[in-house]
C-alpha positions in Angstrom: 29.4 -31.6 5.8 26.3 -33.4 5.1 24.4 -32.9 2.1 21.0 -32.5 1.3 19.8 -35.6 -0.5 21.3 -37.4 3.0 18.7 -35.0 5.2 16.4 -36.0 2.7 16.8 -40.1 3.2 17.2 -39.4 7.3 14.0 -37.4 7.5 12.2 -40.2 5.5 13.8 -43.3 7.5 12.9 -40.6 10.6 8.9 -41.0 9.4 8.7 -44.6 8.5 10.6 -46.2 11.0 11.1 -48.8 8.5 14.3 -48.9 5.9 12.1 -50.7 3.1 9.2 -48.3 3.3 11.6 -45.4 3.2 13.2 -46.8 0.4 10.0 -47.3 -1.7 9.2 -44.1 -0.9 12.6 -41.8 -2.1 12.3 -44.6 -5.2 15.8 -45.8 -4.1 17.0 -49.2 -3.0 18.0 -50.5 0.8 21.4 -50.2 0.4 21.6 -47.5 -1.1 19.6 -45.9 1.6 21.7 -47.2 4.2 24.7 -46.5 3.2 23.6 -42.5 2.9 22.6 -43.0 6.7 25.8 -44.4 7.7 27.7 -40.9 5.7 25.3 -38.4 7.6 26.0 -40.8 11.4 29.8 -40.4 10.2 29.6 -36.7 9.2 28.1 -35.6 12.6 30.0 -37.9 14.8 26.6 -39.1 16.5 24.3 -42.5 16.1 21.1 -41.5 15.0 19.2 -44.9 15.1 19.2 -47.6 16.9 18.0 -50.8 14.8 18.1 -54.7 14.6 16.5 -56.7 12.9 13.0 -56.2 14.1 13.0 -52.2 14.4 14.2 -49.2 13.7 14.1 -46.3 16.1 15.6 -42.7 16.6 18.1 -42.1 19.3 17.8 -38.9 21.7 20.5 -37.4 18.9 18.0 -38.3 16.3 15.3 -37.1 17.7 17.0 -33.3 18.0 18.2 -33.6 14.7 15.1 -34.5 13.1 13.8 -31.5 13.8 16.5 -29.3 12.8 16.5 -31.4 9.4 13.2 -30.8 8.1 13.4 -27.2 9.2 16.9 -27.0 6.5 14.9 -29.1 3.9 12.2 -26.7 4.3 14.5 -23.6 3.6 16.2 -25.4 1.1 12.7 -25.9 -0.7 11.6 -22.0 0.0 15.5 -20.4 -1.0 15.1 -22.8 -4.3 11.6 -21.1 -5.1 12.5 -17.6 -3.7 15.5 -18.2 -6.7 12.8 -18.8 -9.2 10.4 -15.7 -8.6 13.7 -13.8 -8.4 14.8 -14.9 -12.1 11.2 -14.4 -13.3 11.1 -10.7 -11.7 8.4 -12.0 -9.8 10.3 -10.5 -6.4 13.3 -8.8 -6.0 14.0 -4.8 -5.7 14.0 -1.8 -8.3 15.1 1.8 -7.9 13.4 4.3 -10.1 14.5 7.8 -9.9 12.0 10.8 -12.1 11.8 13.9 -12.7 9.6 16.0 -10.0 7.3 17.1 -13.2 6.3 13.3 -13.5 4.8 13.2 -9.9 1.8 15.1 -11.4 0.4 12.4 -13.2 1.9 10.1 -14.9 4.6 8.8 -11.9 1.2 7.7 -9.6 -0.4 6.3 -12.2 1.9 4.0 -13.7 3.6 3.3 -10.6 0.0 1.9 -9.0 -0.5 -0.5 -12.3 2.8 -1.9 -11.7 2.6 -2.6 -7.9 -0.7 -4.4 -8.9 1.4 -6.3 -11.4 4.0 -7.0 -8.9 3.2 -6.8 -5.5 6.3 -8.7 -4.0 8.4 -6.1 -6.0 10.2 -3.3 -3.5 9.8 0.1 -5.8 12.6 2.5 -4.4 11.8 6.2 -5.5 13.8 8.7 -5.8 13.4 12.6 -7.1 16.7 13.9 -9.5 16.6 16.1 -12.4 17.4 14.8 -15.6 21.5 14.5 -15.9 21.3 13.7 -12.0 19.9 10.2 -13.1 22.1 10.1 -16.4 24.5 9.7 -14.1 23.1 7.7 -11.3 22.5 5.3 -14.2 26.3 5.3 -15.3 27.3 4.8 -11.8 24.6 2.0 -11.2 22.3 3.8 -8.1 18.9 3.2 -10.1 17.5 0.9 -12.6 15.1 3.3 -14.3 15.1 6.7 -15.3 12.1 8.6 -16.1 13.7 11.4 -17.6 13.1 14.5 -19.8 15.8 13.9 -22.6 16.6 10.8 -23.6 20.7 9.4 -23.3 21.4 8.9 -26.2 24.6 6.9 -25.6 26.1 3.2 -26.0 25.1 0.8 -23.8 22.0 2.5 -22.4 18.0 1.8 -23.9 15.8 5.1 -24.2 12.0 4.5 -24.8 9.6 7.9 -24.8 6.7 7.3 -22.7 4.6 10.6 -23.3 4.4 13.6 -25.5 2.0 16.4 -24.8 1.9 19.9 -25.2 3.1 23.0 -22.8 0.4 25.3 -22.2 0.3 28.8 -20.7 0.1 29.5 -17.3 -1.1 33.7 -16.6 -2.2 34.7 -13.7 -5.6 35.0 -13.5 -6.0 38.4 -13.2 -3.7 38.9 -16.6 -5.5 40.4 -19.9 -4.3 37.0 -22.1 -6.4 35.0 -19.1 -9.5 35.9 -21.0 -8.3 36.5 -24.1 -9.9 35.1 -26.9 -6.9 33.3 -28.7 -3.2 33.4 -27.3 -0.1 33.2 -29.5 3.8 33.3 -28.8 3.8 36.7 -30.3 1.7 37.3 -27.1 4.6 36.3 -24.7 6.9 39.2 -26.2 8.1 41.7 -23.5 5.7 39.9 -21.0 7.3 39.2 -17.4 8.1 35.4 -18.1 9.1 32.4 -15.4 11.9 29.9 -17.1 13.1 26.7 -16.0 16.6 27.2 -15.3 19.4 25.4 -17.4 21.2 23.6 -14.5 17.9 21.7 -13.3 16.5 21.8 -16.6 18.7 21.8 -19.6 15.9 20.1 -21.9 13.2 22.2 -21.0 15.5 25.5 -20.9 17.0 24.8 -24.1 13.8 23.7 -25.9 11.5 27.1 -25.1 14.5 29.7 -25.1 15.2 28.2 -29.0 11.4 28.6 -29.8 11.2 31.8 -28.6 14.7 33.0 -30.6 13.1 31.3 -33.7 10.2 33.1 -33.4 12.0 36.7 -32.6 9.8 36.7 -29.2 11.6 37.8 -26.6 9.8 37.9 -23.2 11.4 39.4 -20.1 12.7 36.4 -18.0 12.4 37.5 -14.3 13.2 34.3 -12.7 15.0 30.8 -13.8 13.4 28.0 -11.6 14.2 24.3 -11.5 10.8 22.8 -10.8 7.2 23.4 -12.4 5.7 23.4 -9.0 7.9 26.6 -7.6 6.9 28.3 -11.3 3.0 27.8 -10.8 3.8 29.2 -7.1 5.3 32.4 -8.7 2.7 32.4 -11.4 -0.2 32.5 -8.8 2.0 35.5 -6.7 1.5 37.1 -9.9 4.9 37.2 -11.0 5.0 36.5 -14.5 3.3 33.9 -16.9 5.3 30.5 -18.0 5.4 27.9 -20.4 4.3 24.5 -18.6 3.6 20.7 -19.8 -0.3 20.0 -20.1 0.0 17.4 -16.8 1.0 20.2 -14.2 -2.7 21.5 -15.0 -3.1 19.2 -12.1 -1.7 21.2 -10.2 -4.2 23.3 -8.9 -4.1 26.9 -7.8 -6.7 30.0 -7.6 -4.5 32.6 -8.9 -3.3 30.3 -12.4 -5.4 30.2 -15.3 -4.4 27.2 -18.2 -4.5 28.7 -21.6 -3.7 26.2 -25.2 -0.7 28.0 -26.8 0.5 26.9 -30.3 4.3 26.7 -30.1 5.0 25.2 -33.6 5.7 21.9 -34.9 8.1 19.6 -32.2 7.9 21.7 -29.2 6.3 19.5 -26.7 7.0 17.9 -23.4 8.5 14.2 -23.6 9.1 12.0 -20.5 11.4 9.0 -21.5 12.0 5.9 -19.6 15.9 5.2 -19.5 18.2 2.3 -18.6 21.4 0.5 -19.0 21.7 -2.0 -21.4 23.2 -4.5 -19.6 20.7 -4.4 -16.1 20.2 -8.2 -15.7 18.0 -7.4 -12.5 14.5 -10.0 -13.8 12.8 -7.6 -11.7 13.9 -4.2 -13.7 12.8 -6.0 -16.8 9.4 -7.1 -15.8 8.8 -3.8 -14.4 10.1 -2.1 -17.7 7.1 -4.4 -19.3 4.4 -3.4 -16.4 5.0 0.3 -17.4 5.3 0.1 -20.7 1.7 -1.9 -20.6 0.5 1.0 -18.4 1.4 3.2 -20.8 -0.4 1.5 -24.1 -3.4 1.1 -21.7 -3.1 4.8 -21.0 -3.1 5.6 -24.5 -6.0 2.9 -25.6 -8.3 4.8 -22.8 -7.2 8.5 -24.0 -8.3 7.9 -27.8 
């Protein structure tokens, strides 16, 4: 087959009409020239000029090829560019998977800045709890993680993106919605929401450990596996619940927010997650986009 540097010469010759001026311009000897037209005639079997020694013109063959050529040289030039922006993460395809918690506010936000970042980047999004995307990442299905416990493992990279508090979500018609102060002692023997164990372990283990440690034992009436379907329960006036601060976004008439002290180190974390060894460019800028979301975030906050 013929290569490119020969479509180069032919579409030059092509334009010029003239072996000399061609050569000048591709900065290469007649000869030289030449003898790459007489390899691309040979390779497709056809005569593509006629000449002697007064002119030089393209035959019908020529003439169809011409325009076939440029249009290769053209997606030669665009695949050799598209190669570029793909190994500077400046296109290309990510999938990030989160935890449904994170849609409240931090998900949107982050997610927005990075688009703006890089808009020629496909953002694939996909709602799993957290050991669903431990293993999605083991298995290779997504690139990120925004998780709720870090995986702590060999050959995976665990960053925490937030920390904030879990406040107290009481109906609103419930005596600790006015009270003056509330305190874990509070919670004892009140009808409580949980988040279950098998859609979230973290969250399950971190409040049921507080609440041991602190010889509080509320009444758990239901285990749930997403804040939203506890603030739904909370509003039916099922029981109060431990929430992170964000899904105060979540608004409903029947919740009131209250600040809850839970002692040192309990607090919601969202961590961003992935494999060590991801050489997708556009993972890694995107990994940088967020994490420059994130200090932005934080610069605005203080």
């Amino acid at each position: 087959m013929f290569e490119l540097a020969q479509l180069r010469c032919f579409t030059t010759v092509a334009t010029e009409l003239n072996f000399r001026r061609a050569a000048e311009r591709l900065n290469m000897t007649q000869p030289p020239l030449s003898r790459q037209i007489q390899l691309l005639e040979h390779s497709l079997g056809v005569q593509l000029f006629t000449r002697n020694t007064r002119s030089v013109a393209l035959t019908a063959a020529g003439r169809a090829f011409f325009i076939e050529a440029q249009t290769l040289l053209e997606r030669a030039h665009q695949a050799a560019i598209a190669a570029r922006r793909f190994a500077e993460g400046d296109i290309g395809s990510v999938t990030i998977s989160f935890v449904g918690s994170a849609v409240y506010e931090f998900l949107p936000r982050v997610i927005a800045e990075a688009r703006q970042n890089q808009p020629h980047v496909k953002i694939s999004l996909t709602e799993l709890n957290t050991y669903q995307q431990h293993e999605a990442l083991r298995a290779r299905r997504i690139d990120l993680g925004i998780v709720r416990a870090p995986l702590l493992q060999p050959g995976y990279e665990t960053e925490c993106l937030v920390r904030e508090p879990f406040v107290l979500a009481v109906p609103s018609q419930h005596p600790l919605a006015s009270a003056t102060t509330v305190s874990v002692q509070d919670l004892d023997a009140q009808p409580f929401l949980m988040y279950s164990h098998s859609a979230y372990p973290p969250f399950n283990e971190l409040l049921t450990g507080m609440f041991r440690s602190a010889q509080v034992a509320p009444e758990y009436v239901q285990w749930l596996g997403s804040s939203l379907t506890i603030l739904a329960l909370v509003n039916a006036g099922m029981g109060l619940a431990l929430v992170p601060r964000c899904a105060t976004n979540v608004v409903f008439k029947g919740v009131t927010f209250r600040d809850i002290d839970l002692g040192e180190g309990v607090q919601s974390e969202l961590h961003l997650v992935w494999r060590s060894d991801n050489d997708n460019p556009a993972c890694r800028m995107l990994l940088e986009a967020i994490r420059a979301a994130v200090k932005a975030e934080a610069r605005a906050a203080q």
